[in-house]
MARGUTOR-118221 format. One record per residue (C-alpha): x, y, z; residue number from 1; residue in one letter. Coordinates in steps of 0.2 Angstrom, whole numbers, plus 2048, in hexadecimal, padded with zeros to 3 digits. Each point is the difference from the previous one (the first is absolute). Example, Ala and Ser with C-alpha at 12.3 -4.5 7.8 and 13.67 -1.06 7.14 Angstrom:
# MARGUTOR-118221
xx | yy | zz | seq | type
83E | 7EA | 827 | 1 | A
806 | 811 | 7FD | 2 | S
END
This chain:
# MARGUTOR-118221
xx | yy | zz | seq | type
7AD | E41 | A0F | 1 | X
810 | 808 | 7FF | 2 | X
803 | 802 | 815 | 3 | X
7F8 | 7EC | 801 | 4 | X
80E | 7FA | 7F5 | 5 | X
80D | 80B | 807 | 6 | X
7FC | 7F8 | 811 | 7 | X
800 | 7EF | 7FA | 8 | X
811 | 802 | 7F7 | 9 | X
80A | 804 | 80F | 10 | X
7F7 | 7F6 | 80D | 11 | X
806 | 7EF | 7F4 | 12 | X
80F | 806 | 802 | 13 | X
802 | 7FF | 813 | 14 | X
7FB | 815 | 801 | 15 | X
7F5 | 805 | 80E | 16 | X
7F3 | 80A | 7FA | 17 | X
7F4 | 80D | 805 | 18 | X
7F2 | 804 | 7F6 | 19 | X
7F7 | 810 | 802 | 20 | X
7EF | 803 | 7F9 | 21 | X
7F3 | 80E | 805 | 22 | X
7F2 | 7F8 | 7FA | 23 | X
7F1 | 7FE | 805 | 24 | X
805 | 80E | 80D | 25 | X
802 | 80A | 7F2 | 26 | X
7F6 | 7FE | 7F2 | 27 | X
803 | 803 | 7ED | 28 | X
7F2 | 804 | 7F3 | 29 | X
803 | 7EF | 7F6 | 30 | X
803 | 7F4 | 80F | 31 | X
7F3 | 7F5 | 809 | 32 | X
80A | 7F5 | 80E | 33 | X
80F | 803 | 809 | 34 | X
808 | 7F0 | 7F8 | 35 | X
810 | 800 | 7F5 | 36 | X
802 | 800 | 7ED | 37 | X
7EE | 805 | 800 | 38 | X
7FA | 803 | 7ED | 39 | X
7F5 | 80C | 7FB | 40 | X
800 | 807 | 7EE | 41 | X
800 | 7EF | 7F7 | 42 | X
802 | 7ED | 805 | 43 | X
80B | 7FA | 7F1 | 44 | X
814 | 7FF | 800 | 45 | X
7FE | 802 | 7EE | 46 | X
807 | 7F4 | 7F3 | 47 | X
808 | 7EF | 805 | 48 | X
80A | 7FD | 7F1 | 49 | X
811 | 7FE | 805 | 50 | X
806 | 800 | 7EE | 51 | X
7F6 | 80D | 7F6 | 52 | X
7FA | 80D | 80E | 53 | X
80E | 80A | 80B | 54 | X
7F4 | 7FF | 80F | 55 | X
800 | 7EE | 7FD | 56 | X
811 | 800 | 802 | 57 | X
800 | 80A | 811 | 58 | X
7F5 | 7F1 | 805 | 59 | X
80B | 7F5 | 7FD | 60 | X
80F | 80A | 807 | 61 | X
7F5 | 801 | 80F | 62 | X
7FE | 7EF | 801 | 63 | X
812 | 7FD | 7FC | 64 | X
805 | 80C | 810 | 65 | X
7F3 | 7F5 | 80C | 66 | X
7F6 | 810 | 800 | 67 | X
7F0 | 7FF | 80C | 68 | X
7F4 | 809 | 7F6 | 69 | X
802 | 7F4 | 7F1 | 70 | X
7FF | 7F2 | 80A | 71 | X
7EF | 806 | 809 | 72 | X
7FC | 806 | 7EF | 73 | X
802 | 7EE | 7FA | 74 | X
7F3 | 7F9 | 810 | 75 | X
7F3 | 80D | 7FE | 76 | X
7FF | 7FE | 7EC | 77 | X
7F1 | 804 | 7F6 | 78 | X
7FD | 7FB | 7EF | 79 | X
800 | 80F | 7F5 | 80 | X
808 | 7F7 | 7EF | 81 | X
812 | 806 | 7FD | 82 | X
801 | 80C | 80F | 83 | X
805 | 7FD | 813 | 84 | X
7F0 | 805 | 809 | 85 | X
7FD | 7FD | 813 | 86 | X
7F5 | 7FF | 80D | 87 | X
804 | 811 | 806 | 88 | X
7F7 | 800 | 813 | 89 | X
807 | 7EC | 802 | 90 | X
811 | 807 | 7F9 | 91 | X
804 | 80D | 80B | 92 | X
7FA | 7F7 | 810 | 93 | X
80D | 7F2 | 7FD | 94 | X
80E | 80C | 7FC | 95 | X
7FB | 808 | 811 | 96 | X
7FE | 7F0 | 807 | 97 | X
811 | 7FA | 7FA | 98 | X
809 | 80E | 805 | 99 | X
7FB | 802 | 812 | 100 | X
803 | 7EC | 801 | 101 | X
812 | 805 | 7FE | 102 | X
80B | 7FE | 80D | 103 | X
80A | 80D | 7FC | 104 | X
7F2 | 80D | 7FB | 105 | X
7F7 | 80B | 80B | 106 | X
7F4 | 80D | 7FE | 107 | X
7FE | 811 | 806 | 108 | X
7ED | 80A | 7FD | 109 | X
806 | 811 | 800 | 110 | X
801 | 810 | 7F3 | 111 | X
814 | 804 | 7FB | 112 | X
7FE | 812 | 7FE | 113 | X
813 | 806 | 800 | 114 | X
810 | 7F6 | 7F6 | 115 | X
809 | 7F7 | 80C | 116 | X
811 | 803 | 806 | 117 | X
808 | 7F2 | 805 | 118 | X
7FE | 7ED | 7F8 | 119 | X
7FC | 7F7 | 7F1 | 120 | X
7F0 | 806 | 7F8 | 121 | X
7F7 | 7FB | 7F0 | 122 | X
7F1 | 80D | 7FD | 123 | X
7F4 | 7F7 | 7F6 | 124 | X
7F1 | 80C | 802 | 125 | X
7F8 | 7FC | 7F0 | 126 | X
7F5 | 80D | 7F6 | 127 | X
7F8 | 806 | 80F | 128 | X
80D | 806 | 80B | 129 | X
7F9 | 809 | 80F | 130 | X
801 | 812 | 801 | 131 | X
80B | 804 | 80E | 132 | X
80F | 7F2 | 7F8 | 133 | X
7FD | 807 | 7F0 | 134 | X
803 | 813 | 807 | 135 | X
810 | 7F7 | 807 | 136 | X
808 | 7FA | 7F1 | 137 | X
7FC | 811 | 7F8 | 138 | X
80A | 808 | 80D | 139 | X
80E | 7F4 | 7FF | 140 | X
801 | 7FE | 7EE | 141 | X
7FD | 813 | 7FC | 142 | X
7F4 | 7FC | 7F2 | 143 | X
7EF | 7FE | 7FF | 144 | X
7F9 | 7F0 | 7FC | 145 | X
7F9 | 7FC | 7F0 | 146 | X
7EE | 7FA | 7FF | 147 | X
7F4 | 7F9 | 7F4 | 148 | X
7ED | 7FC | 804 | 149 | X
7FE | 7EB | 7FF | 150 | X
7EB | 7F8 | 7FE | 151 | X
7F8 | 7F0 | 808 | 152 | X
7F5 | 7F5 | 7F3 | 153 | X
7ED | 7FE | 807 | 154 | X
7FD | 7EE | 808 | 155 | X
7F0 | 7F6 | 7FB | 156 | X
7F5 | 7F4 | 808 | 157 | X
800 | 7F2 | 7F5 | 158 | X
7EE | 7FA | 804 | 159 | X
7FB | 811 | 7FB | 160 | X
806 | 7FF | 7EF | 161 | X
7F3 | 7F9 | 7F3 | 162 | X
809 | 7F0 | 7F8 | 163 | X
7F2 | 801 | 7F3 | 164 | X
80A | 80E | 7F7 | 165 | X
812 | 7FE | 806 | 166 | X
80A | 7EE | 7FC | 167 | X
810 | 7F9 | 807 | 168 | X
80F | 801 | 7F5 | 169 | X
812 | 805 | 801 | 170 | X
809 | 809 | 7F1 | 171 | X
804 | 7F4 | 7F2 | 172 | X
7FA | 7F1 | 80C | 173 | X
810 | 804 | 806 | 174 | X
804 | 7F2 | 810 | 175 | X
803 | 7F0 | 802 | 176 | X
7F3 | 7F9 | 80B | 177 | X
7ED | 805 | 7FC | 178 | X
7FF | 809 | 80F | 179 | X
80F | 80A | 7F9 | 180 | X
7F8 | 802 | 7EE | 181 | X
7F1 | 805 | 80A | 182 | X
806 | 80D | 80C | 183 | X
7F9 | 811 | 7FD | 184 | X
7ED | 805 | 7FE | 185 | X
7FC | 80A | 7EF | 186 | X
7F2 | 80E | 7FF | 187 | X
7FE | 803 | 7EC | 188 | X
7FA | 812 | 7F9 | 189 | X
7FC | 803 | 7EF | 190 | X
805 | 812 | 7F8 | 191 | X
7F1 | 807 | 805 | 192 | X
802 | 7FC | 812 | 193 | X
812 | 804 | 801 | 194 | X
7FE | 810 | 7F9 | 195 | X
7F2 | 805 | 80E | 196 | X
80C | 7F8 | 80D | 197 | X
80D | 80C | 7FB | 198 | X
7F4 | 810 | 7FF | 199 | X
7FD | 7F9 | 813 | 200 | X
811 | 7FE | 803 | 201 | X
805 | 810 | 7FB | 202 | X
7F2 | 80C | 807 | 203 | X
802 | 7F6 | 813 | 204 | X
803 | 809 | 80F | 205 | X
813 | 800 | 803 | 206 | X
80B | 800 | 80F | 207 | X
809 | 811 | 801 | 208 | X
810 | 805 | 804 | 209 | X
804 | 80E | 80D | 210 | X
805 | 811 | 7F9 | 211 | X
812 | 800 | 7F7 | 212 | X
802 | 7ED | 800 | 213 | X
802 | 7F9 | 7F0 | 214 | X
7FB | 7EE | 7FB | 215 | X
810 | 7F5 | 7F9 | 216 | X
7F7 | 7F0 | 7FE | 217 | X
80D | 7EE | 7FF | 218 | X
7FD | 7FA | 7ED | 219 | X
7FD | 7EF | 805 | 220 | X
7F1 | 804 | 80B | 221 | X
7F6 | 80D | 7F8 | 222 | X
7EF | 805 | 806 | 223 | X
7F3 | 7F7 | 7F3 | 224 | X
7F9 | 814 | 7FD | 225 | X
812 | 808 | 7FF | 226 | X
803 | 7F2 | 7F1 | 227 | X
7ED | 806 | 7F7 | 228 | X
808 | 812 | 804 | 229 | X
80E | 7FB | 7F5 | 230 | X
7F4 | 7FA | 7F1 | 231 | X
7EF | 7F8 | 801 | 232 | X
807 | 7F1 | 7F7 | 233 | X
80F | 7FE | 80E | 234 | X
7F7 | 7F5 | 80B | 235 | X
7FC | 7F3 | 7F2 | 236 | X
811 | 7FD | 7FA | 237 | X
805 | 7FF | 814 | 238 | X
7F7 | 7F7 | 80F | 239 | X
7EF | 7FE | 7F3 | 240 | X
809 | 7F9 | 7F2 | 241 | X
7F4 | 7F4 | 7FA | 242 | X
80D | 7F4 | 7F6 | 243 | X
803 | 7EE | 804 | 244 | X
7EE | 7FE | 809 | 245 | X
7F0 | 7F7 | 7F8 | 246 | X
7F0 | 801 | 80A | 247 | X
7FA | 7F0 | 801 | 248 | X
7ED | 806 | 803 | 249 | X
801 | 808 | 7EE | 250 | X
810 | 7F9 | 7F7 | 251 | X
7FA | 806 | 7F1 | 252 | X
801 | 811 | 807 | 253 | X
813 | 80C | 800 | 254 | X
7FE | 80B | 80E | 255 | X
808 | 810 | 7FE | 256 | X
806 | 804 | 811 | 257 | X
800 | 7F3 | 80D | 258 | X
802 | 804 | 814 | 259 | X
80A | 7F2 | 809 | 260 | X
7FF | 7FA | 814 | 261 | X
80D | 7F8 | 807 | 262 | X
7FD | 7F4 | 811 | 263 | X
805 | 807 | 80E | 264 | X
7FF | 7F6 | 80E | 265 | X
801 | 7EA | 801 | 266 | X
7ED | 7FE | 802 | 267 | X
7FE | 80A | 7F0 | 268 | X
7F3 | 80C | 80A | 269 | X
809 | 80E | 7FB | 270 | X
805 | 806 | 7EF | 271 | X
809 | 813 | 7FC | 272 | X
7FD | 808 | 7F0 | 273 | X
811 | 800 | 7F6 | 274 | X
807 | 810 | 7FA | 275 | X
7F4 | 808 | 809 | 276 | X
80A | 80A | 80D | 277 | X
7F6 | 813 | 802 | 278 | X
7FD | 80E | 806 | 279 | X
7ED | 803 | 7FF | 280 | X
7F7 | 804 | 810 | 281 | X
7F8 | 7F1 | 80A | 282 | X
7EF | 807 | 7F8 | 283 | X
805 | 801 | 7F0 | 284 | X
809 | 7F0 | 7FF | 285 | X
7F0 | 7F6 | 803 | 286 | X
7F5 | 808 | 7F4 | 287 | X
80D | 800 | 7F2 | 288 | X
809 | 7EE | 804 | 289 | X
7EC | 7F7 | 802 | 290 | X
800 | 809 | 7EC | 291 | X
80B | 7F0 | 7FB | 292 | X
7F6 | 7EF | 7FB | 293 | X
7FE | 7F4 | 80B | 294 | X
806 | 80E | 80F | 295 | X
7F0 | 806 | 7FF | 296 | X
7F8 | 7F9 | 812 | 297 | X
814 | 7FF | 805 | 298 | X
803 | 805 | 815 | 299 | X
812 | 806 | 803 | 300 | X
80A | 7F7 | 80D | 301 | X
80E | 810 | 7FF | 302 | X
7FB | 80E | 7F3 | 303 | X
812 | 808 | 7F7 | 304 | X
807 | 80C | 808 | 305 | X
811 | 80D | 7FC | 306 | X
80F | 805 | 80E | 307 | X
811 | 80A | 7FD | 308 | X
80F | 7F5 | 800 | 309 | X
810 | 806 | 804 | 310 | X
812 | 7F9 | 7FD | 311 | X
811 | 808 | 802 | 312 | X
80C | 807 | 7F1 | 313 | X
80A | 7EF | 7FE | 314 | X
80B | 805 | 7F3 | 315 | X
808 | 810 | 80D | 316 | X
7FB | 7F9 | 810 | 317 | X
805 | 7EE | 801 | 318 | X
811 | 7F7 | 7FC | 319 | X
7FF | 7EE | 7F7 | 320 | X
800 | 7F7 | 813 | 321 | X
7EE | 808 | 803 | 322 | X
807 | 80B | 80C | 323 | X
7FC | 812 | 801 | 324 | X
810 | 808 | 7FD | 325 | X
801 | 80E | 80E | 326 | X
7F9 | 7F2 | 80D | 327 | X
809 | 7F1 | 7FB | 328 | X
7F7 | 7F6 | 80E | 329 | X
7F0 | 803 | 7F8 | 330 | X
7FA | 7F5 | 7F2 | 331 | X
7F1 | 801 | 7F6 | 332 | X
7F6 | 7F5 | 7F5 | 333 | X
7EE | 7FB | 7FA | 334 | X
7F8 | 80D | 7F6 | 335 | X
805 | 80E | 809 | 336 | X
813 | 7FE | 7F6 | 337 | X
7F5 | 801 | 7EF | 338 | X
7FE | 7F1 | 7FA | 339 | X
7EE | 7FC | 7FD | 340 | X
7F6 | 7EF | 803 | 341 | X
7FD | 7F3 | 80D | 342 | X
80E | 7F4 | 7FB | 343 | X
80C | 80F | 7FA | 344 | X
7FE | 806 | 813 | 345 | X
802 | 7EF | 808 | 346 | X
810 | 7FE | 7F7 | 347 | X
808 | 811 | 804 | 348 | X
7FC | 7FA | 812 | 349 | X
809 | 7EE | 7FD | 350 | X
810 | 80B | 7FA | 351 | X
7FF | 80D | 810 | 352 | X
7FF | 7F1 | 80A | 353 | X
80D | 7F5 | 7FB | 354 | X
80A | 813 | 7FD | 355 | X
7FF | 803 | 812 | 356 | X
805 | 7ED | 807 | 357 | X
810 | 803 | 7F6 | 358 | X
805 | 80D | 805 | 359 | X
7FD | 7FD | 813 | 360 | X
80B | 7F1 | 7FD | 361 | X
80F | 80B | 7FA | 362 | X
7FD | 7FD | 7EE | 363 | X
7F9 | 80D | 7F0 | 364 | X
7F4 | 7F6 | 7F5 | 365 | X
7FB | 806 | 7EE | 366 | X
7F3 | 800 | 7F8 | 367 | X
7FB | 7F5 | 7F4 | 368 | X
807 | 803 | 7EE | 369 | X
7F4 | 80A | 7F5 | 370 | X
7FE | 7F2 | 7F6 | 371 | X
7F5 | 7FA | 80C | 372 | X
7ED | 804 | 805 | 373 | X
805 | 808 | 811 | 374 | X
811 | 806 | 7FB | 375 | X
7F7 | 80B | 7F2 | 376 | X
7F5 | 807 | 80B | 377 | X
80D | 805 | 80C | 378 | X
80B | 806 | 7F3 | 379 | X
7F2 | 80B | 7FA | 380 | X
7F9 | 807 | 811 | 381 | X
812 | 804 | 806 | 382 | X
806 | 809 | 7EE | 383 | X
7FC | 7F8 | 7F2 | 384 | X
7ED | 80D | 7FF | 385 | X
803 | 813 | 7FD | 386 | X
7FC | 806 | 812 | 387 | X
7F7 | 811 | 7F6 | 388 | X
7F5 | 7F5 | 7FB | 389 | X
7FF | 7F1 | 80B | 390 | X
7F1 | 7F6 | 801 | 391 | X
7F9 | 7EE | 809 | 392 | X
804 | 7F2 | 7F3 | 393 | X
7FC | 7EF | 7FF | 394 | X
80E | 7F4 | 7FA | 395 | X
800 | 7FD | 7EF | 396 | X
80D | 7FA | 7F2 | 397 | X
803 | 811 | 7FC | 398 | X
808 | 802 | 80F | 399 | X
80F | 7F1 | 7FD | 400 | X
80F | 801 | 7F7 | 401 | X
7FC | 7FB | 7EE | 402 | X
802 | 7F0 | 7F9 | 403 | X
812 | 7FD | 7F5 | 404 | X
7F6 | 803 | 7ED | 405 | X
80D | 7F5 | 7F8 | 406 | X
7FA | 7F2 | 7F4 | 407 | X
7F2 | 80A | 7F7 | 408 | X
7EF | 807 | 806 | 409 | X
7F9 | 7F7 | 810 | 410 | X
7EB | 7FF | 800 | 411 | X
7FA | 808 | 814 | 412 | X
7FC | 7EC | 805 | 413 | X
812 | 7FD | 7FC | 414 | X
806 | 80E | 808 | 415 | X
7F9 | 7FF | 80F | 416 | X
804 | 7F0 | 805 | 417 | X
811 | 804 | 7FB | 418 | X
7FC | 810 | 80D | 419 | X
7FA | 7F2 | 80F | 420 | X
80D | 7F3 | 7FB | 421 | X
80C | 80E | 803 | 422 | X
7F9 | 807 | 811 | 423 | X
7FE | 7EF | 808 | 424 | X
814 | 7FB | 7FE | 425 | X
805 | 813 | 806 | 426 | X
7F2 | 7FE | 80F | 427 | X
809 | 7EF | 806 | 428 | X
80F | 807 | 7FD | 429 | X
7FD | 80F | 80C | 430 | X
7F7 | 7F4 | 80F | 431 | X
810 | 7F4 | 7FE | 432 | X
80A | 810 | 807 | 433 | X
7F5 | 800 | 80E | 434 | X
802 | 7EA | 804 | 435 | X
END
């Protein structure tokens, strides 16, 4: 995501470009195709609410910034109520297609296993950073990387799902069109059956770690058995939650857990479980996921799966332009900065970019003020976080500036949209510098 927008950023602005990607000479755990902005965990950018959600306003800061990923976003759309859900094959094939239409662009299959010397360079390696370039950073930086461990949600055949038990329905009817209001599947369990589902859960075959390595998982993408692990209730106020959902086989009926599918390809022939990211073996994973009504006859078109991620000690390593203070050439973004999510790495790759055109035309460019969604996530990667304790982070309103209290208590509508109001007039302001 991150190295795709990066690349599109500077080639806009008359930069050549060379993008260097390993794959699929080099594979990666999670990674099917050698394409670009490949995704692999989820296929949803999250919420598109540009005035109550903070990735929402990312999006629309994105969008402001004639980001590419957005914009393909936007083409490959699936409905999936409030959320930005794509296409995620179709998606990535027409970022790829996009970028090696570019005159400007080319593309070079190769393996970068040592930091470069000489040039302009944005390392965008995302979680999965290759061993022998990882090693290099670590010897150049003189600190180990951090890590945490990151889980893929199972993918299901939709003709394999039994209709006669799961039903249509997004949270609260929440969408605009009825295919919007009608975008995720619903597997309903009563007490009995979720507690037996838990009790599967829990005794499953898990994936284990090699000796000495401890498992930091990122908070907003637990394993469904790490969250049962934290109390067998977890699960049910999280991803199972069963609020805002009537089953229209049984209306009269108030499930007390309900498992939801989210489409995940335009034909609607695959869906992936939500929430559902795991570390149960393959084996396991089938017996206990077939456990869940209406999943019962389901075949798996990718069962979960759980890799190490790594990302660099922002807060000591980099300075606010993304560069990596004892290599100044040598910018980093995506996930490998710690920042966490698609669209959070995307825009950490629309700043490097932009960063980078500047400055090979004479000129320094900040960051965006903190007031916005990109310049919060800057200002937090790069010093804001505690590097003893830094971890990946989505972006969120904690991260921002707070609002001016004055003129009595605000309710949270009122004060997020003063939040967003806020970002976008700062965000303009910070791309006039660049006109």
């Amino acid at each position: 995501m991150a190295g795709s927008e990066a690349a599109w950023q500077a080639a806009q602005a008359g930069i050549h470009v060379v993008i260097h990607e390993m794959r699929p000479k080099v594979e990666t755990f999670a990674h099917r195709t050698g394409d670009f902005a490949e995704m692999v965990c989820s296929n949803s950018f999250r919420s598109d609410d540009d005035e109550q959600n903070a990735v929402g306003l990312l999006h629309w800061e994105m969008r402001a910034a004639n980001g590419l990923i957005m914009e393909h976003a936007a083409r490959h759309r699936l409905p999936a109520g409030g959320a930005l859900a794509v296409d995620r094959d179709a998606f990535s094939a027409d970022v790829t297609a996009t970028l090696k239409a570019h005159p400007l662009i080319e593309t070079s299959y190769e393996e970068i296993t040592e930091l470069p010397q000489d040039g302009h360079w944005i390392i965008a390696t995302g979680p999965l950073t290759s061993g022998p370039l990882a090693e290099a950073i670590r010897a150049q930086t003189g600190a180990d990387s951090l890590a945490f461990f990151d889980a893929i949600a199972p993918i299901v055949y939709f003709d394999s799902i039994d209709m006669d038990i799961a039903w249509k329905q997004s949270r609260y009817d929440k969408g605009e069109t009825e295919e919007e209001r009608t975008a995720y599947l619903n597997c309903p369990m009563n007490k009995e059956e979720y507690e037996a589902f838990i009790d599967a859960l829990m005794a499953a075959d898990k994936t284990e770690f090699h000796e000495g390595e401890t498992a930091k998982y990122f908070d907003g993408c637990l394993p469904i058995e790490v969250m049962a692990e934290r109390g067998r209730e977890t699960p049910r106020h999280g991803p199972m939650k069963p609020v805002g959902l009537t089953n229209s086989h049984k209306p009269e009926e108030k499930a007390y857990a309900v498992v939801q599918l989210r489409r995940d390809n335009a034909l609607g022939t695959l869906y992936n479980i939500v929430g559902f990211q795991t570390k149960m073996k393959y084996g396991a994973q089938t017996d206990v996921l077939r456990t869940i009504p209406g999943l019962q006859n389901a075949r798996f078109a990718r069962l979960g799966g759980i890799h190490r991620n790594t990302f660099l000690n922002s807060p000591t390593l980099l300075d606010d332009r993304l560069r990596l203070k004892s290599r100044p050439n040598i910018r980093f973004a995506g996930q490998i900065t710690g920042v966490e999510g698609y669209v959070e790495s995307a825009a950490m790759g629309l700043l490097a970019g932009r960063m980078a055109v500047a400055e090979l035309h004479g000129r320094d460019l900040p960051p965006p003020s903190p007031e916005t969604a990109m310049g919060s996530l800057v200002h937090h990667i790069t010093g804001g976080a505690d590097a003893k304790t830094f971890q990946p982070m989505n972006v969120n309103f904690g991260l921002f500036p707070p609002v001016d209290a004055r003129g009595g208590r605000r309710g949270r509508k009122e004060r997020y949209k003063i939040y967003t109001d806020r970002a976008k007039e700062r965000f303009g302001e910070w791309l006039r510098l660049q006109s």
